[in-house]
MILO-26255 format. One line per field, with one value per residue (C-alpha): x, y, z; residue number from 1; residue in one letter. Coordinates in steps of 0.02 Angstrom, whole numbers, plus 50000, padded with zeros to 5 digits. Example, Ala and Ser with C-alpha at 12.3 -4.5 7.8 and 13.67 -1.06 7.14 Angstrom:
residues 2
east: c(50615  50684)
north: c(49775  49947)
up: c(50390  50357)
n: c(1  2)
res: c(a  s)
//
This chain:
residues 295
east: c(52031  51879  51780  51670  51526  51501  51395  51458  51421  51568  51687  51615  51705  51793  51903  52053  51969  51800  51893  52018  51907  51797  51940  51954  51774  51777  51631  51624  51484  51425  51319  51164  51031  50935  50925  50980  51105  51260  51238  51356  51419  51507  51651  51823  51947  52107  52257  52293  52337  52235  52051  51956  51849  51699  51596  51428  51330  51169  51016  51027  51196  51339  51525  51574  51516  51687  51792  51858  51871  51918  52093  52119  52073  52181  52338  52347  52225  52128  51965  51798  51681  51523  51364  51221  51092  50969  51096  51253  51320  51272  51173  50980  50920  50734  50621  50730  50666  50745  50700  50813  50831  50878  51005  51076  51088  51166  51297  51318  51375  51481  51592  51581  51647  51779  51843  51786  51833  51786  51764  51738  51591  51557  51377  51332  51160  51034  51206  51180  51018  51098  51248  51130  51034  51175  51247  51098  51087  51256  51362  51513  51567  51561  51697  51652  51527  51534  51376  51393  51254  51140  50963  50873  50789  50648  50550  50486  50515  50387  50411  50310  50138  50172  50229  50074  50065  50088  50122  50294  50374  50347  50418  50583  50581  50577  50724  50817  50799  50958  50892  50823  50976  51070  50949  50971  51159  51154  51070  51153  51324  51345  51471  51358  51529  51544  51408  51484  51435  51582  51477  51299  51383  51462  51272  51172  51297  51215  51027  51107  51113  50979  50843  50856  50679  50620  50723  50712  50523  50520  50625  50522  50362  50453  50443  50619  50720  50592  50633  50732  50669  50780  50777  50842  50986  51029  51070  51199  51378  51499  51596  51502  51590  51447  51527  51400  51402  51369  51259  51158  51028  50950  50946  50973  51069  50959  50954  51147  51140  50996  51092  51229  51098  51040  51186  51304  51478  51471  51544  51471  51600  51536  51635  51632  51577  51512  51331  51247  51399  51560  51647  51631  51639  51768  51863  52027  51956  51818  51961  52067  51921  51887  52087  52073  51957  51995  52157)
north: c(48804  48772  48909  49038  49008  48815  48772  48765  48567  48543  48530  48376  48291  48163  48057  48150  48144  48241  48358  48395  48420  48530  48663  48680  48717  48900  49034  49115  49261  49201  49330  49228  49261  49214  49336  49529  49477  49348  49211  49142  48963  48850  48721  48633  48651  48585  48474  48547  48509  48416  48430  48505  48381  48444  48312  48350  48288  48191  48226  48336  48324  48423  48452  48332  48178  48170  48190  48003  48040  48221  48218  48074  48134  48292  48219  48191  48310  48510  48442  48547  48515  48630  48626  48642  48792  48738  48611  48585  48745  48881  49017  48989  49155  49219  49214  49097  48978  48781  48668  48591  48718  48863  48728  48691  48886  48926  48772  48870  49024  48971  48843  49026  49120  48998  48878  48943  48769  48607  48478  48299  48327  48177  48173  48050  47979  48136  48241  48107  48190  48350  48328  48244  48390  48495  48403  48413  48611  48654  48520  48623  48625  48465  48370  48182  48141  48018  47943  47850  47759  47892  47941  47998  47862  47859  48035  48133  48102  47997  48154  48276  48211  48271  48432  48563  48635  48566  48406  48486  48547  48375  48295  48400  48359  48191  48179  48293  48133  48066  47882  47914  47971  47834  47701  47793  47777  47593  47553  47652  47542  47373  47365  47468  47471  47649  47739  47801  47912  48043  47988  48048  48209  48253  48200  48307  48477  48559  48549  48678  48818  48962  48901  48720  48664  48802  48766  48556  48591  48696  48572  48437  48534  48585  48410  48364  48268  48183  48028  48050  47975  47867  47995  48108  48019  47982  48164  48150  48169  48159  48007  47934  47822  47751  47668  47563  47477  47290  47282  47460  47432  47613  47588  47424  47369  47375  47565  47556  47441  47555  47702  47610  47551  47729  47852  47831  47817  47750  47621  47537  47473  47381  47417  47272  47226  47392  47471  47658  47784  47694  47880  47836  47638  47600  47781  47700  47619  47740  47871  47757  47749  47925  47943  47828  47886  48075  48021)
up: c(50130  50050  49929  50043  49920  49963  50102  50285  50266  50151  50302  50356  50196  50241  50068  49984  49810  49885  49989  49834  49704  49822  49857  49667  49637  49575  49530  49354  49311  49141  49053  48933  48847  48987  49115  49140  49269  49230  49313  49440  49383  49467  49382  49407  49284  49291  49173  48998  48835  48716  48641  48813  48900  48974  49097  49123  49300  49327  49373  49551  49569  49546  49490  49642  49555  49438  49610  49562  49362  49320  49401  49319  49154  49196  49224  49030  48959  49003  49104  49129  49244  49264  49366  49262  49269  49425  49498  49621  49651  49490  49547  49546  49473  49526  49377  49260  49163  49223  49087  48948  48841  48969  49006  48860  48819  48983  48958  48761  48856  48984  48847  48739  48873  48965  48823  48658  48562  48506  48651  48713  48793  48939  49008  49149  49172  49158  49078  48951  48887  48910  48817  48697  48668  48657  48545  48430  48437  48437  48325  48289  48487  48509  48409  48490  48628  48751  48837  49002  49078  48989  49008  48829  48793  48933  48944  49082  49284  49401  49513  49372  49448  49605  49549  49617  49779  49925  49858  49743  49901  50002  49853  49842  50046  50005  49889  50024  50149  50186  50215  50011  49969  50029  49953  49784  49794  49846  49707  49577  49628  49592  49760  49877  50002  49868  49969  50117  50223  50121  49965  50049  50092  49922  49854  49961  49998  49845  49930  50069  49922  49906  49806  49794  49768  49700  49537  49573  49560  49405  49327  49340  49309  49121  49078  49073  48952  48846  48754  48608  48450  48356  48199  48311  48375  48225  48169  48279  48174  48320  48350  48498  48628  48739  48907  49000  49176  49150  49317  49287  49411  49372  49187  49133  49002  48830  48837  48804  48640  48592  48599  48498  48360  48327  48339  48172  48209  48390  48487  48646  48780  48946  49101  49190  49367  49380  49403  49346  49370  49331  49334  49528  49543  49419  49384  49310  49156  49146  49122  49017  48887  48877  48849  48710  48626  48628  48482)
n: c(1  2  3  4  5  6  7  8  9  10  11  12  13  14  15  16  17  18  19  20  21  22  23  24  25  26  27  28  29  30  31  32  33  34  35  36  37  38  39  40  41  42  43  44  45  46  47  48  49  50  51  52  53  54  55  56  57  58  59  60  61  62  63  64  65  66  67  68  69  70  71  72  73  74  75  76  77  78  79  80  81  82  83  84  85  86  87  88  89  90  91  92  93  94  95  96  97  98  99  100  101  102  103  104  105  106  107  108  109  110  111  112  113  114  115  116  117  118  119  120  121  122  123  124  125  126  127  128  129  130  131  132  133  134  135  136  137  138  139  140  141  142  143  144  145  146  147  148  149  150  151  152  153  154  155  156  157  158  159  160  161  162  163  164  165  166  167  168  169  170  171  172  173  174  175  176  177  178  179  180  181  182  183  184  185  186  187  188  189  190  191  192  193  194  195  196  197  198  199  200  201  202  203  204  205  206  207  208  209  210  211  212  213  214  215  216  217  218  219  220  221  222  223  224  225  226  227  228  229  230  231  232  233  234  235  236  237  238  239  240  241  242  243  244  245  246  247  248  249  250  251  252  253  254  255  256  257  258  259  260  261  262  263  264  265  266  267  268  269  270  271  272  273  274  275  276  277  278  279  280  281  282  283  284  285  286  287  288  289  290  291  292  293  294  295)
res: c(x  x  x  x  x  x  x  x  x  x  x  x  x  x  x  x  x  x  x  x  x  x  x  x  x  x  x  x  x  x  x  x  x  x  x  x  x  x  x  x  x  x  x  x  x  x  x  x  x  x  x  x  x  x  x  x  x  x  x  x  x  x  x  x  x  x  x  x  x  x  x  x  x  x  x  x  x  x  x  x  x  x  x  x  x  x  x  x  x  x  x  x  x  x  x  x  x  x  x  x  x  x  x  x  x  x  x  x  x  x  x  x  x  x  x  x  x  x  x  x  x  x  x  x  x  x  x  x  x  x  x  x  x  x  x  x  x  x  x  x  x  x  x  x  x  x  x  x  x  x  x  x  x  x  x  x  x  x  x  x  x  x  x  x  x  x  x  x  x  x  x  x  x  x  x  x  x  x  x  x  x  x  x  x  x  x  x  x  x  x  x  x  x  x  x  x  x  x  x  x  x  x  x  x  x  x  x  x  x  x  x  x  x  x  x  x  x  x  x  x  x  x  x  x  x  x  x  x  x  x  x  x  x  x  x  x  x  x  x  x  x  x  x  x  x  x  x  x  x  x  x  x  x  x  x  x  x  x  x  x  x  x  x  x  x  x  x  x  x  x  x  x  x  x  x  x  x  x  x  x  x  x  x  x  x  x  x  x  x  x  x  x  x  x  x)
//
């Protein structure tokens, strides 16, 4: 059975790993800073043993996106995975504030209240810049970091110009387009035989929860992840593994020997034959690494 709180649409999953991963989603009430009410959060959590790894999503997406890596990383180790505040399946509050700080302090309160130690903290594409950030304001949680394919070094989102009425609804309708969706996926793999049609569902179930655009839009509209400067980066003080497909057709491949140059105490591995999420194309070695690195 699959949780009540997921959208109807999650029963037309169709792989083992989506289907799995989905029945373990569960709900948490996490009580921040931010709001009155706690706020209804949404993560996986599963293995145990070891330093706590904690994966972080991209950029309107959700908990679903480690359905390849996060069992993997369980069998040997306690794995987190959360949906961040105004994405995948955590509540979307009336009257909060979606930008990167409410993030970061929301992400604060739910590692206070559910794991309360030191973590590997994993963050994926736009997770990159979140874990970055995180990072960066709260360095005694995070005992090493681990970037893959990570945005932080290019601010904003093409999407903020459009962000004023009527123009910021049409543009959340147009990433909710399943023909967009698909030619986002395709793109973000080096083998596009990954996006299936069990892939476009597991990207798009989240859009069926209350509030969707409403928070997509005031996302954008708070700017975003800006650009990190490399001063910044190079406050970081956790050991940083930065994993890197060798085809990223999303990013490139100078953003991850930039990252490399300006974070002390990092290393920069390419995973081969591979294109922007290799927690998806290539889970094995992607998990191997992490495994590595956590001794």
């Amino acid at each position: 059975m699959f949780p009540s709180f997921l959208p109807a649409a999650v029963g037309q999953l169709t792989e083992a790993e989506s289907i799995a991963l989905a029945r373990s989603i569960q709900i948490h009430a996490i009580a921040t800073p931010l709001s009155n009410q706690p706020i209804t959060t949404a993560y996986v959590h599963q293995g145990s043993g070891g330093i706590p790894i904690l994966l972080i999503h991209g950029f309107d997406s959700s908990v679903l996106e480690f359905r390849r890596l996060l069992p993997l990383l369980a069998q040997e180790n306690a794995t987190w995975a959360v949906d961040l505040l105004g994405f995948g399946f955590t509540e979307r509050l009336a009257g909060l504030q979606f930008s990167p700080v409410a993030i970061k302090t929301h992400l604060y309160y739910f590692w206070k209240t559910l794991i309360n130690q030191p973590v590997i903290l994993v963050g994926a594409s736009m997770g990159g810049a979140a874990a970055i950030d995180f990072t960066l304001t709260y360095p005694e949680v995070v005992e090493k970091l681990v970037l893959i394919d990570s945005a932080g070094l290019r601010g904003g989102s093409p999407l903020t110009k459009f962000m004023f009425p009527p123009l910021d609804y049409m543009a959340a309708q147009f990433l909710r387009s399943p023909k967009v969706r698909d030619r986002v996926a395709r793109a973000a793999y080096k083998n596009p035989s990954f996006a299936t049609v069990d892939a476009l569902y597991c990207g798009a179930l989240h859009l069926e929860m209350p509030s969707w655009p409403e928070a997509l839009i005031a996302f954008t509209k708070s700017g975003g992840y800006t650009a990190f400067r490399f001063k910044k980066l190079a406050e970081i003080t956790s050991p940083t593994l930065i994993l890197w497909g060798d085809s990223d057709k999303i990013l490139g491949t100078e953003d991850g020997k930039r990252f490399k140059r300006a974070i002390p105490h990092s290393q920069l591995i390419w995973i081969e034959d591979c294109g922007h999420i290799p927690h998806l194309e290539q889970p094995k070695i992607t998990a191997q690494h992490i495994l590595n690195f956590r001794r």
